[in-house]
MIMARZA-933160 format. One record per atom (N, C-alpha, C): x, y, z; chain; residue number from 1; atom name; residue in three letters. Coordinates in Angstrom, 3 decimals, padded with zeros to 6 digits. Layout:
X	Y	Z	A	NUM	CA	Ala
...
***
This chain:
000.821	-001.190	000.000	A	1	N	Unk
000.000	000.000	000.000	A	1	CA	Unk
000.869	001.260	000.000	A	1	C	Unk
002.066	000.993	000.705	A	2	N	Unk
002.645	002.379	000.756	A	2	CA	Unk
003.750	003.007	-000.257	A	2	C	Unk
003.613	001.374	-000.937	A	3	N	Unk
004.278	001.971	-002.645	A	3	CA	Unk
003.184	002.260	-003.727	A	3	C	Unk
002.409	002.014	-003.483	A	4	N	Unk
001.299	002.431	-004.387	A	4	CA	Unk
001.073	003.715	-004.140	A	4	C	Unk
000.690	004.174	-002.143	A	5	N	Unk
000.617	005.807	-002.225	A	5	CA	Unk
002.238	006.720	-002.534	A	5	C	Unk
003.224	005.925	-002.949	A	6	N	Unk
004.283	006.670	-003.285	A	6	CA	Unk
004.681	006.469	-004.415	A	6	C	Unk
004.338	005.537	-005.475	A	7	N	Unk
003.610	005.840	-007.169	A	7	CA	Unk
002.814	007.133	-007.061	A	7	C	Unk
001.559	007.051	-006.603	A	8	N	Unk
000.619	007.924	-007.079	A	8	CA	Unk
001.307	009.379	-006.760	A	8	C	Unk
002.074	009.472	-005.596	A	9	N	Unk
002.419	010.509	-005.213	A	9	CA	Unk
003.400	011.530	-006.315	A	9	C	Unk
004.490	010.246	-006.708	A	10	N	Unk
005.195	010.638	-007.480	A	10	CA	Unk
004.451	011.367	-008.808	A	10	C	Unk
003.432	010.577	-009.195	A	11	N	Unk
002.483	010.740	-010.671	A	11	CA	Unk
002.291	011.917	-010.279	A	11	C	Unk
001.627	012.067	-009.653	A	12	N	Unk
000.612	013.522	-008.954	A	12	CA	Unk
001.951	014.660	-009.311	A	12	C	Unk
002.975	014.849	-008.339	A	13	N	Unk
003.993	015.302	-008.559	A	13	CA	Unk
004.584	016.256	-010.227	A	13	C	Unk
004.545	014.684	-010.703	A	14	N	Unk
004.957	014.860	-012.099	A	14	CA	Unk
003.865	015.819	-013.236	A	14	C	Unk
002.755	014.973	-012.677	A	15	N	Unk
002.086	015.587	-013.650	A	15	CA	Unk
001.719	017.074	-013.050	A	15	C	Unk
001.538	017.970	-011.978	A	16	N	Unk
001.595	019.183	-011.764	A	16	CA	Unk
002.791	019.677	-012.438	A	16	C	Unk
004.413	019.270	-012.628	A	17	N	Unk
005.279	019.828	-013.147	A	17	CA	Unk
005.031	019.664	-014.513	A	17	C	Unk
004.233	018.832	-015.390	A	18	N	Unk
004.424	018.873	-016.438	A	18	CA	Unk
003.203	019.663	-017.036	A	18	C	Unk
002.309	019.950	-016.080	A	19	N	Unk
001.132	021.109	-016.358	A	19	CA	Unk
001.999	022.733	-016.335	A	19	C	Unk
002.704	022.617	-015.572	A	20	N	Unk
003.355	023.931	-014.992	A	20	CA	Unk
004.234	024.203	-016.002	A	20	C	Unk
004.343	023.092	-016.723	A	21	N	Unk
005.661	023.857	-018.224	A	21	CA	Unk
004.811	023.924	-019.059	A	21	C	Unk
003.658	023.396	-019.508	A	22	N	Unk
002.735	024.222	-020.125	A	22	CA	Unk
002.141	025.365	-020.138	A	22	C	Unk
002.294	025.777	-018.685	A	23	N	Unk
001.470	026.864	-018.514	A	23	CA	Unk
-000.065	027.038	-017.637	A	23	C	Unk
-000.155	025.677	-017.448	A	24	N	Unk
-001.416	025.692	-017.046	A	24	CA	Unk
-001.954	025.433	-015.570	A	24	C	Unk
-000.431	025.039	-014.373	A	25	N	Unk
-000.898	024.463	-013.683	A	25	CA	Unk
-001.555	025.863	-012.962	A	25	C	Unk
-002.225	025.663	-011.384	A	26	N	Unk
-002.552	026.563	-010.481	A	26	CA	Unk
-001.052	026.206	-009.356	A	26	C	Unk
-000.473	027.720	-009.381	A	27	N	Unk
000.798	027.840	-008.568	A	27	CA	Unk
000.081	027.277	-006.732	A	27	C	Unk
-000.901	027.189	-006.298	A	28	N	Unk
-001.428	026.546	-005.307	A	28	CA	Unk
-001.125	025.249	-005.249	A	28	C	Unk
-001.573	024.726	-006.643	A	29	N	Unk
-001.303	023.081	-006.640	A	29	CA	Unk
000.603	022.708	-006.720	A	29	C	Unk
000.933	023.782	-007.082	A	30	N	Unk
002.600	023.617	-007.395	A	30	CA	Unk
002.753	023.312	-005.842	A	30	C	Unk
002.519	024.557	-004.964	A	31	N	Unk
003.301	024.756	-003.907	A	31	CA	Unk
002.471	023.752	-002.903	A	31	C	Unk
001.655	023.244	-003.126	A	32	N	Unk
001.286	022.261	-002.357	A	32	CA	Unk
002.298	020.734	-002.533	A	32	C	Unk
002.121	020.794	-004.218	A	33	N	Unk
002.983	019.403	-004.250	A	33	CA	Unk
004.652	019.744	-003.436	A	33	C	Unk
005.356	020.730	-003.688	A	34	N	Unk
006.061	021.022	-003.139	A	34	CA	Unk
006.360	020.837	-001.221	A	34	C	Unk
005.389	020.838	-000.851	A	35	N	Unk
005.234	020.724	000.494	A	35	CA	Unk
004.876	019.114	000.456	A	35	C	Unk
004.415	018.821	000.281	A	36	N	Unk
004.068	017.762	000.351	A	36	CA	Unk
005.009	016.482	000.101	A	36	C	Unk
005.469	016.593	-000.922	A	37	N	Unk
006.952	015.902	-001.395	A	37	CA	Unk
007.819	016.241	-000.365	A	37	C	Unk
008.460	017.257	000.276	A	38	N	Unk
009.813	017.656	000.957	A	38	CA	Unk
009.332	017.532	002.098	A	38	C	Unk
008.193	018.193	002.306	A	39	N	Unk
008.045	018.563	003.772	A	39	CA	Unk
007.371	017.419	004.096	A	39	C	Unk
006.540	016.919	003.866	A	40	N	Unk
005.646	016.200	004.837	A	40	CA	Unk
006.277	014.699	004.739	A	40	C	Unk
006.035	014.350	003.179	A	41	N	Unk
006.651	012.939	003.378	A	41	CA	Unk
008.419	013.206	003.711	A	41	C	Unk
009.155	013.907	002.778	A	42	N	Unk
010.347	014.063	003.056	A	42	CA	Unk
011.176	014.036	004.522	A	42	C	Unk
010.650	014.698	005.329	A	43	N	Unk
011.083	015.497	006.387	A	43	CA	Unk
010.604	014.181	007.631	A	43	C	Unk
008.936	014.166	007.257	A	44	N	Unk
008.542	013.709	008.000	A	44	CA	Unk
007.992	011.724	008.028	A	44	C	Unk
007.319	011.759	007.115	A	45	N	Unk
006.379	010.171	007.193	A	45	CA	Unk
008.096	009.839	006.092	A	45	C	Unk
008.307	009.673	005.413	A	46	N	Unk
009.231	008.991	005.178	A	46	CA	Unk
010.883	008.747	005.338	A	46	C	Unk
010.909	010.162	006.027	A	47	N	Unk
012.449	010.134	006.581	A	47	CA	Unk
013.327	010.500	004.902	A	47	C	Unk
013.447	011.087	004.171	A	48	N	Unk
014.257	011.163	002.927	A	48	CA	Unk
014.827	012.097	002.757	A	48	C	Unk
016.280	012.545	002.888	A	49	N	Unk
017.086	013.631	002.732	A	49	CA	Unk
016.885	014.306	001.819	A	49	C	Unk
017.186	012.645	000.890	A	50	N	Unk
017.149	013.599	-001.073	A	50	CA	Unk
015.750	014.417	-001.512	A	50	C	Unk
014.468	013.906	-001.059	A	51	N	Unk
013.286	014.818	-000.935	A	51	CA	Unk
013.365	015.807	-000.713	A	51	C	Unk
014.364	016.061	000.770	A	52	N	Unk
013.978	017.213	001.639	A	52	CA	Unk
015.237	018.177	000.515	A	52	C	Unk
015.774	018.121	000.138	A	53	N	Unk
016.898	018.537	-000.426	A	53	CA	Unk
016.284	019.114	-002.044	A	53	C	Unk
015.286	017.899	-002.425	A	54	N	Unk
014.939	018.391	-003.564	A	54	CA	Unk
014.200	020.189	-003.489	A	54	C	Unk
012.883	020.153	-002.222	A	55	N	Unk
012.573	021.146	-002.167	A	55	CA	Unk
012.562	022.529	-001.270	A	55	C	Unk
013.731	022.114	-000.610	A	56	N	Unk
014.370	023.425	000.080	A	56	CA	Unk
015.469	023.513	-000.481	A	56	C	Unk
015.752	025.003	-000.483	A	57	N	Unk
016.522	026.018	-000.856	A	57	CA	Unk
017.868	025.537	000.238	A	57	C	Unk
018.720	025.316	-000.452	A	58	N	Unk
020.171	025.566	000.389	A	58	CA	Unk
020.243	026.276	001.459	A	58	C	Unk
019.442	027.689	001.105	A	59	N	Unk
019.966	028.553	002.230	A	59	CA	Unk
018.638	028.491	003.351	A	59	C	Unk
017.947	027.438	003.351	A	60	N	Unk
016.772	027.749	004.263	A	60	CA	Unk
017.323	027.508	005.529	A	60	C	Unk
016.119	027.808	006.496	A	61	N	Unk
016.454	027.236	007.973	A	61	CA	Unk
015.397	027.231	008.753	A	61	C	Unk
015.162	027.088	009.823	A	62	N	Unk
013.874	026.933	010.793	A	62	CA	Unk
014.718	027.780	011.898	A	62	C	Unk
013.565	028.677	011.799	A	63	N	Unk
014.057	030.298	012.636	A	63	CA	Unk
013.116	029.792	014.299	A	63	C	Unk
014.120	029.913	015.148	A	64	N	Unk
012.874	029.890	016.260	A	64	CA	Unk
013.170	030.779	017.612	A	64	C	Unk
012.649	031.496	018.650	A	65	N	Unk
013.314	031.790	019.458	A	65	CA	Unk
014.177	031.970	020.671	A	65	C	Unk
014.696	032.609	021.056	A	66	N	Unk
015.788	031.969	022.243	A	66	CA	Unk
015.996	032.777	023.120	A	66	C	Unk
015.261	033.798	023.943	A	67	N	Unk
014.948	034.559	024.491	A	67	CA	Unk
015.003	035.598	023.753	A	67	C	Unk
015.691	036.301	023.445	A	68	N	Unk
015.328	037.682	022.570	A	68	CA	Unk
016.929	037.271	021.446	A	68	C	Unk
017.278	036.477	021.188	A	69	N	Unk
018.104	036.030	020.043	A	69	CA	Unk
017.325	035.052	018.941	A	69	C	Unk
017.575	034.838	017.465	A	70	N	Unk
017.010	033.907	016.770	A	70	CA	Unk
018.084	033.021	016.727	A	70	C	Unk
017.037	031.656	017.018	A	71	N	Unk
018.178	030.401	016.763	A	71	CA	Unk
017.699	029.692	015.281	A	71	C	Unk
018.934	029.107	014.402	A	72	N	Unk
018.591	029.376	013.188	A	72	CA	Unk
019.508	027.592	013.065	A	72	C	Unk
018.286	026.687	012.019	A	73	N	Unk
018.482	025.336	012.371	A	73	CA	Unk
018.480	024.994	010.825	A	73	C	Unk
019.597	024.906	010.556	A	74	N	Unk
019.890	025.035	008.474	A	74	CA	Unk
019.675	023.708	008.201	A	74	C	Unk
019.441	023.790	006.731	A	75	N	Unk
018.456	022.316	006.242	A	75	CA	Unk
019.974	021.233	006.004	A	75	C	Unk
020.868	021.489	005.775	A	76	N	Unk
022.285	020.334	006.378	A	76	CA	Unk
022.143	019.907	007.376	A	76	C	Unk
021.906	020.146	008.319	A	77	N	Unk
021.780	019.721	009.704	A	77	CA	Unk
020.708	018.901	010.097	A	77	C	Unk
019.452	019.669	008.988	A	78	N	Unk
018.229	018.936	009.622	A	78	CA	Unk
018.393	017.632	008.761	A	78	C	Unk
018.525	017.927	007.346	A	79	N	Unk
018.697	016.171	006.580	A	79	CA	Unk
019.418	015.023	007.239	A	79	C	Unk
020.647	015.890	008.016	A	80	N	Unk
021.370	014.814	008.116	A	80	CA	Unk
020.806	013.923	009.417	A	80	C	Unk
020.124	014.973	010.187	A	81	N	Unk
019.388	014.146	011.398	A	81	CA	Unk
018.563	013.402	010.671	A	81	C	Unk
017.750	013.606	010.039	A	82	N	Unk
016.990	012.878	009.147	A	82	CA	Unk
017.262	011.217	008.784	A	82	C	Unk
018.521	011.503	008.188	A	83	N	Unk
018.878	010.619	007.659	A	83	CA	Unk
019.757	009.973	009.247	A	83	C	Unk
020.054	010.065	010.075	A	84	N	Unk
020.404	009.357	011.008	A	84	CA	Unk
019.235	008.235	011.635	A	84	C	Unk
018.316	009.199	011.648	A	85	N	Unk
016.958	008.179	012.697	A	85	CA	Unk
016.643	007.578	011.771	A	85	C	Unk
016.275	007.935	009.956	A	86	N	Unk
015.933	006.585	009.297	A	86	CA	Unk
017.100	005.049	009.835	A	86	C	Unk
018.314	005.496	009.550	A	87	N	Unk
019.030	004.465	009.838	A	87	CA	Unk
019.315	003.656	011.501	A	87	C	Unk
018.585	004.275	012.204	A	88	N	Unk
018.571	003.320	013.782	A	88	CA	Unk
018.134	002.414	013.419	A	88	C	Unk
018.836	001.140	013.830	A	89	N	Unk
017.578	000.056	013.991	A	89	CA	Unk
016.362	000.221	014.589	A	89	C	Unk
016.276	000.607	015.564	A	90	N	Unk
015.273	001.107	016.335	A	90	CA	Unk
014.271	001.713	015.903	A	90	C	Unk
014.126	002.432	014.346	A	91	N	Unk
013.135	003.391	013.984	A	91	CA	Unk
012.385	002.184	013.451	A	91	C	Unk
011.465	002.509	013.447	A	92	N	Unk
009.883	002.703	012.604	A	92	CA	Unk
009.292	002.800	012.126	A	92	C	Unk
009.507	002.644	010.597	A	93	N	Unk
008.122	003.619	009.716	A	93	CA	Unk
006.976	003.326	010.034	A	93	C	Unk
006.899	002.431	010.359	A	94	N	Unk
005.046	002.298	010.833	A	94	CA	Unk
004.572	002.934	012.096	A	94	C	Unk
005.283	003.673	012.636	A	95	N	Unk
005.086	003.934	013.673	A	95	CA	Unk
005.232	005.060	013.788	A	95	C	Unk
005.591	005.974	012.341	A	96	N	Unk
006.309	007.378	011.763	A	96	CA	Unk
005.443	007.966	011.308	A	96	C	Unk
003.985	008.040	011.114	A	97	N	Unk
003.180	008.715	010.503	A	97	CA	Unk
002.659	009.817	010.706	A	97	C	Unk
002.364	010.382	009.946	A	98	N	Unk
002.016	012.328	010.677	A	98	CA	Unk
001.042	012.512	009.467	A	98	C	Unk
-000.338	013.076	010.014	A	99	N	Unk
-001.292	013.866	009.051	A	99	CA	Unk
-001.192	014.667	009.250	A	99	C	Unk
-001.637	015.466	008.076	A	100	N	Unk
-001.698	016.572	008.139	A	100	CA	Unk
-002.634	017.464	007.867	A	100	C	Unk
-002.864	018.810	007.509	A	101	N	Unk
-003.656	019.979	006.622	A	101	CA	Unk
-003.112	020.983	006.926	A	101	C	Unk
-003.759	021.533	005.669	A	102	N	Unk
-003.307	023.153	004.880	A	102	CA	Unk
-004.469	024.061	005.507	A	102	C	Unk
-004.322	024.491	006.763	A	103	N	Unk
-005.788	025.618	006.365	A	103	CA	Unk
-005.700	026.800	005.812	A	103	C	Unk
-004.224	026.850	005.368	A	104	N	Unk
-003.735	028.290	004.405	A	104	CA	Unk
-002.569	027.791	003.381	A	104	C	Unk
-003.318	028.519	002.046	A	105	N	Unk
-002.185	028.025	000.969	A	105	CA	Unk
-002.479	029.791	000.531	A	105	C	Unk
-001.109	030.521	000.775	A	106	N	Unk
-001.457	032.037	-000.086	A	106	CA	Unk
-000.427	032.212	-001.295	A	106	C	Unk
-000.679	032.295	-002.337	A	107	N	Unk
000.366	032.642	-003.209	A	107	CA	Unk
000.234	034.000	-003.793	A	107	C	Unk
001.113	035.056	-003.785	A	108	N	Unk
001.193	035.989	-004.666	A	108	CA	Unk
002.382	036.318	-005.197	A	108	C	Unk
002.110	035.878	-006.365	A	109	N	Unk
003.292	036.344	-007.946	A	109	CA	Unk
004.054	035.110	-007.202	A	109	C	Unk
005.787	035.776	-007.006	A	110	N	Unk
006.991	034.419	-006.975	A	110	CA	Unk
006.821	034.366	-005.526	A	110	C	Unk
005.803	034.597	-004.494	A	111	N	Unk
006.015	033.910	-003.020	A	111	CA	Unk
004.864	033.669	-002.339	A	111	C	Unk
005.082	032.253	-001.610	A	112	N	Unk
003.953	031.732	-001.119	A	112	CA	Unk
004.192	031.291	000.573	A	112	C	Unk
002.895	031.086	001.099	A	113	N	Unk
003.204	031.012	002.710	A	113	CA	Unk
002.170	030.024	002.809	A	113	C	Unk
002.520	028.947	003.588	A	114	N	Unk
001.491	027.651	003.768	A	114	CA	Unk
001.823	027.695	005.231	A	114	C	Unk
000.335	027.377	005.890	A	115	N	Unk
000.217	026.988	007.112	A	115	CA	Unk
-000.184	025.213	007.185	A	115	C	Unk
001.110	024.643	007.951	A	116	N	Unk
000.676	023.251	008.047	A	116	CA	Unk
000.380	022.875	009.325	A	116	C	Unk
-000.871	021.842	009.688	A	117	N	Unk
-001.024	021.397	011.220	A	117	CA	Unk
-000.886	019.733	010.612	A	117	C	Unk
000.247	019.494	012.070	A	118	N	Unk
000.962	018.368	012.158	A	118	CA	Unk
000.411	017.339	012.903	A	118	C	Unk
-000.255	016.514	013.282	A	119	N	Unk
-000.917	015.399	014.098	A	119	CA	Unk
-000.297	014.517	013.947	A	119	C	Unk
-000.409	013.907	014.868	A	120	N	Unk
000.148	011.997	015.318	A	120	CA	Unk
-000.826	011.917	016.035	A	120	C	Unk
-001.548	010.520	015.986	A	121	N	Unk
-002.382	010.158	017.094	A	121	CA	Unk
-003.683	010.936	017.198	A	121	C	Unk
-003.890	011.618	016.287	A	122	N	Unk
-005.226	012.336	016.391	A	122	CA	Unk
-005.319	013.553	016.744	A	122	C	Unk
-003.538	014.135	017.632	A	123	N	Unk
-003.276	014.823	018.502	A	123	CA	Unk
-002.330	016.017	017.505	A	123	C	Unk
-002.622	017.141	017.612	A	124	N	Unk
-002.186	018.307	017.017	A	124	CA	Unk
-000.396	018.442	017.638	A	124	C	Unk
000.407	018.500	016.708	A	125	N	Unk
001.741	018.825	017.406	A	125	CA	Unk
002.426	019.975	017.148	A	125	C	Unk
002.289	020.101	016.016	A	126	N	Unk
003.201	021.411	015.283	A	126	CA	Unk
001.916	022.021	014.398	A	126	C	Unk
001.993	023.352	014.598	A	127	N	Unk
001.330	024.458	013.618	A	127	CA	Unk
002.936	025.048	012.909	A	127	C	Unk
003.023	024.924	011.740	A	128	N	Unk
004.239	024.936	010.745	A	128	CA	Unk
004.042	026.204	009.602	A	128	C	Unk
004.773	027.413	009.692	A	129	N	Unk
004.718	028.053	008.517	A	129	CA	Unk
005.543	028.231	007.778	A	129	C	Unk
005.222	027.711	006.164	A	130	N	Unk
006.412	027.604	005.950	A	130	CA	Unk
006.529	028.746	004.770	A	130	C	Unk
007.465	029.125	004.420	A	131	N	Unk
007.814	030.340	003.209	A	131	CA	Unk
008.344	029.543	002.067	A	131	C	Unk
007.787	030.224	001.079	A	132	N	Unk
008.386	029.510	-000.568	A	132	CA	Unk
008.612	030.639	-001.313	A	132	C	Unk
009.735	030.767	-002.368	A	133	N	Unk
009.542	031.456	-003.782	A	133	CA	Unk
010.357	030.617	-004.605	A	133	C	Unk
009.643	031.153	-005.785	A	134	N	Unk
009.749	030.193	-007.149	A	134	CA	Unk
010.681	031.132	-007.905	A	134	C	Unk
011.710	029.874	-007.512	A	135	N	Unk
012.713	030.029	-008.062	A	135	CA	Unk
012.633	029.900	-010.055	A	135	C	Unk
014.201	030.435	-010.373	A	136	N	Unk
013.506	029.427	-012.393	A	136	CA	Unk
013.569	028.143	-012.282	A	136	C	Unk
013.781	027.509	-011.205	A	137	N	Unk
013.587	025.648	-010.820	A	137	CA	Unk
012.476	025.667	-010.730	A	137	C	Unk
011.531	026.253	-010.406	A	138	N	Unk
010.737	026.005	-009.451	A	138	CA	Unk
010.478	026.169	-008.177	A	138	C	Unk
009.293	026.229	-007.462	A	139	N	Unk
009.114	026.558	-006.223	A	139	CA	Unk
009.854	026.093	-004.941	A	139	C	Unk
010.493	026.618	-004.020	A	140	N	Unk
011.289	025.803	-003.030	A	140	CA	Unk
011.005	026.760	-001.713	A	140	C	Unk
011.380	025.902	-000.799	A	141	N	Unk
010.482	026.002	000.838	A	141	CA	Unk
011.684	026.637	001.217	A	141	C	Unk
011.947	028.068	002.230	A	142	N	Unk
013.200	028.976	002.617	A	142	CA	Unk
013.408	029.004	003.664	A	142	C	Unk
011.930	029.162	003.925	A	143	N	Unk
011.935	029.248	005.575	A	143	CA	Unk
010.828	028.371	006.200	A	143	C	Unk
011.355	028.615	007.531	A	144	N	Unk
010.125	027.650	008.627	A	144	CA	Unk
009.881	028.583	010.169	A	144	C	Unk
008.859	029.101	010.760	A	145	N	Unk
008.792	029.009	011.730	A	145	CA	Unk
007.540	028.322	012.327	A	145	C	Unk
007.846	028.043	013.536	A	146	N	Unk
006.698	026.856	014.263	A	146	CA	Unk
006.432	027.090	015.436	A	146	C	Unk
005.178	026.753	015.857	A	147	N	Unk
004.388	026.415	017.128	A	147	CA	Unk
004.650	024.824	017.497	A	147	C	Unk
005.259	024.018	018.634	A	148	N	Unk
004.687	023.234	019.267	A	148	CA	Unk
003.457	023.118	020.318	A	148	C	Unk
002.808	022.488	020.253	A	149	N	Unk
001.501	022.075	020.885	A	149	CA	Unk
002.414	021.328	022.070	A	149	C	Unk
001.344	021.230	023.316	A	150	N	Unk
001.371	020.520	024.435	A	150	CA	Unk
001.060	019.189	024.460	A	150	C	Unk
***
């Protein structure tokens, strides 16, 4: 089942990029697949560097605060954790799953801002905002700041 939802995913994927060199896709549906590919499965339900790599920007980071300083958590650092816990024996994928939703997708012209809520268990964890502009690649994720839940 979970190569079938990661066929379709990929399809889905593809075929928004191959609408988008036509001309036709909706930059909503871009920056969704975009999130969705890097961030959610990437980052999160599947553990994949090269994902997370595909759709963040080199120079991104997850800005958060530290009493009145910003602490700034660059996407090298985060892949590579990434890619550490896939490789524990100890991890999980079945046990790795995170839903999600968009209750905000805003795009205007080359920049977009998505609000993601993160669940495990039914249970809300992270409210996630993330920043995009479209690059001539294509759209890529820059920034992050976040709410943890209790």
């Amino acid at each position: 089942m979970k190569r079938i939802e990661k066929v379709l995913g990929t399809a889905l994927s593809a075929a928004i990029l191959l609408t988008a060199a036509a001309g036709q896709a909706d930059p909503v549906d871009e920056v969704r697949a975009v999130v969705e590919a890097s961030y959610i499965d990437g980052a999160f339900n599947d553990l994949d560097p090269d994902a997370m790599r595909a759709g963040f920007h080199p120079d991104f980071a997850i800005f958060s605060a530290d009493g009145e300083d910003i602490r700034r958590y660059p996407i090298d650092t985060w892949a590579e954790g990434v890619a550490k816990r896939k490789a524990d024996p100890e991890f999980d994928p079945a046990k790795n799953r995170w839903e999600h939703a968009f209750p905000m997708i805003e795009v205007t012209g080359g920049a977009a801002m998505v609000k993601v809520e993160l669940s495990r268990n039914d249970e809300l964890v992270y409210t996630d905002y993330l920043s995009l502009l479209r690059f001539d690649s294509g759209w890529r994720i820059v920034a992050k700041v976040y709410a943890k839940h209790p």
